[in-house]
BANUMAR-24484 format. One record per residue (C-alpha): y, z, x negated. Coordinates in nm, 3 decimals. Layout:
Y/Z/X;
...
//
This chain:
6.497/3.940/-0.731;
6.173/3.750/-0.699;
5.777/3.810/-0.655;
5.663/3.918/-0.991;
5.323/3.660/-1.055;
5.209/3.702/-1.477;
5.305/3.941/-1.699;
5.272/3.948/-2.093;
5.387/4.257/-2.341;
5.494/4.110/-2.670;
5.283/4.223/-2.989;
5.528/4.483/-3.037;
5.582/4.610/-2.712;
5.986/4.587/-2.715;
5.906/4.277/-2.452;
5.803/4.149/-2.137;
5.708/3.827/-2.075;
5.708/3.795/-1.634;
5.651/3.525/-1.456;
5.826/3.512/-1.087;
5.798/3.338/-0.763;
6.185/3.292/-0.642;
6.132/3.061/-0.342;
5.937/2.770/-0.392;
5.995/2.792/-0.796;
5.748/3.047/-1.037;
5.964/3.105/-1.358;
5.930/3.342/-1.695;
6.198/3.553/-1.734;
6.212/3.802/-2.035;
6.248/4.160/-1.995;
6.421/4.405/-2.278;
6.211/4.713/-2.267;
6.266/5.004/-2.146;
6.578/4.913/-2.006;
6.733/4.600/-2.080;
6.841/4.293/-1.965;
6.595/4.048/-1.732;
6.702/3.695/-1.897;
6.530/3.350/-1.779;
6.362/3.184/-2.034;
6.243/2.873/-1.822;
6.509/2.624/-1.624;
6.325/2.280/-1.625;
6.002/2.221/-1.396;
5.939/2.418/-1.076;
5.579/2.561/-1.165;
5.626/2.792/-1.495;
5.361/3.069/-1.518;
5.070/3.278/-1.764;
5.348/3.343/-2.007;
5.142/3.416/-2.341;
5.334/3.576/-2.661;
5.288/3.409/-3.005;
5.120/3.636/-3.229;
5.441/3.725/-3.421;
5.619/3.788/-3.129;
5.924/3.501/-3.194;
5.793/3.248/-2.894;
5.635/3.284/-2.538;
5.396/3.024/-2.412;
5.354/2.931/-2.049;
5.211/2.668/-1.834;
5.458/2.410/-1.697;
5.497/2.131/-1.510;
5.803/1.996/-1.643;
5.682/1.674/-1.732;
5.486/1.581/-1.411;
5.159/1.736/-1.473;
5.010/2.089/-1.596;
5.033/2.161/-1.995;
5.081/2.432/-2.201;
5.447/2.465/-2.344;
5.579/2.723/-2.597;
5.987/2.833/-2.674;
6.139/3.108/-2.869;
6.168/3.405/-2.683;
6.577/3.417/-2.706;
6.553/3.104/-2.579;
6.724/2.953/-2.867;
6.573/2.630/-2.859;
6.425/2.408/-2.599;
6.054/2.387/-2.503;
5.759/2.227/-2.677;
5.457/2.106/-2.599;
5.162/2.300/-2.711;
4.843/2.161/-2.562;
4.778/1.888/-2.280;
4.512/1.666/-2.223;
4.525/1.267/-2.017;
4.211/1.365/-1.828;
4.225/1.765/-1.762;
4.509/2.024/-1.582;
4.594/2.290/-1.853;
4.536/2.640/-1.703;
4.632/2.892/-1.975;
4.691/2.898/-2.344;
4.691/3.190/-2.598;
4.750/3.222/-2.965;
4.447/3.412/-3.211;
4.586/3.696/-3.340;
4.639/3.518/-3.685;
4.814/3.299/-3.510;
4.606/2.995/-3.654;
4.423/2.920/-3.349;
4.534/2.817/-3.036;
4.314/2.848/-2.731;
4.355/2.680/-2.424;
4.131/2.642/-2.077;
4.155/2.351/-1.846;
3.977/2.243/-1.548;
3.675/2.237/-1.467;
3.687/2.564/-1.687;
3.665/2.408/-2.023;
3.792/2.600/-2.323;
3.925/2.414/-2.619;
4.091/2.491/-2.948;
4.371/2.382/-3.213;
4.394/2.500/-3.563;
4.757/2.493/-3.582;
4.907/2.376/-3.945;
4.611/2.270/-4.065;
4.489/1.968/-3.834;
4.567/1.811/-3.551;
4.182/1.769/-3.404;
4.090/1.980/-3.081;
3.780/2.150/-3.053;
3.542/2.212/-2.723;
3.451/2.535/-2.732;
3.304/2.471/-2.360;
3.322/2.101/-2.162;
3.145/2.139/-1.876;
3.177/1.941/-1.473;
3.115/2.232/-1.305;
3.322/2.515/-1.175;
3.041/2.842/-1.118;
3.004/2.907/-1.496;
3.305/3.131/-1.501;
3.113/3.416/-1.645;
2.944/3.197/-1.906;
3.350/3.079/-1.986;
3.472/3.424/-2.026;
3.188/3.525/-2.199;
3.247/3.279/-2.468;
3.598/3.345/-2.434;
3.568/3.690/-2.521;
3.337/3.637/-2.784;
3.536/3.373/-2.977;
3.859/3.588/-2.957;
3.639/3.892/-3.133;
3.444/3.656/-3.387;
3.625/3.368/-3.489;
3.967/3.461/-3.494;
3.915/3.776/-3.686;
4.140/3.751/-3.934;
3.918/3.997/-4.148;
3.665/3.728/-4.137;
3.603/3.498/-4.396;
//
């Protein structure tokens, strides 16, 4: 058993996305709720952690290191098939990444505390929700944050 770090309940609650500190290693694992299985869900890279559910519930995302540096990486929640990348960027560590609950939009903060955006299917362009150089605007970040999950990705809105 390991140090339970992040933990994410799938949009229909039958899940648990958890990620653990075994060692030197943080993995996800997936949990069968109430009382199933604990399966691992991550085996390559030695930092995998924030696990984030897609909105339909088939895929977890996570931050990973597995190619050398901090990204954002999504795979099917039976682990069926392997990982892909889901956001990264040359100049900026990927922190976290989420999904809108549409699942159009994905949403993911770097540092220094930026906050960008994909509109997944349609394009392939990011956009900056926040670039900034400094670090002490984390209530300005979340406040945008919170406001652009509530607005913009209301799929009720036009």
């Amino acid at each position: 058993t390991g140090n339970f770090q992040t933990v994410a309940l799938s949009p229909n609650g039958r899940q648990l996305a958890v990620s653990m500190l075994e060692g030197r290693e943080h993995q996800v694992w997936i949990k069968q709720l109430p009382e199933g299985p604990l399966s691992k869900l991550t085996f390559d890279g030695t930092e995998n952690y924030r696990p984030a559910w897609t909105s339909d519930g088939s895929s977890v995302g996570f931050i990973s290191n597995q190619s050398g540096r901090s990204e954002f990486w999504v795979k099917r929640a039976d682990g069926s098939a392997p990982a892909e990348l889901a956001a990264s960027s040359p100049e900026r560590t990927v922190n976290e990444g989420f999904w809108s609950n549409d699942g159009r939009w994905l949403l993911y903060r770097t540092t220094p505390r930026d906050l960008f955006a994909k509109r997944l299917g349609a394009d392939t362009g990011t956009v900056t929700l926040v670039d900034t150089k400094f670090e002490h605007l984390d209530r300005q970040v979340a406040g945008v944050h919170c406001r652009w999950r509530r607005t913009a990705l209301d799929p009720r809105r036009p």
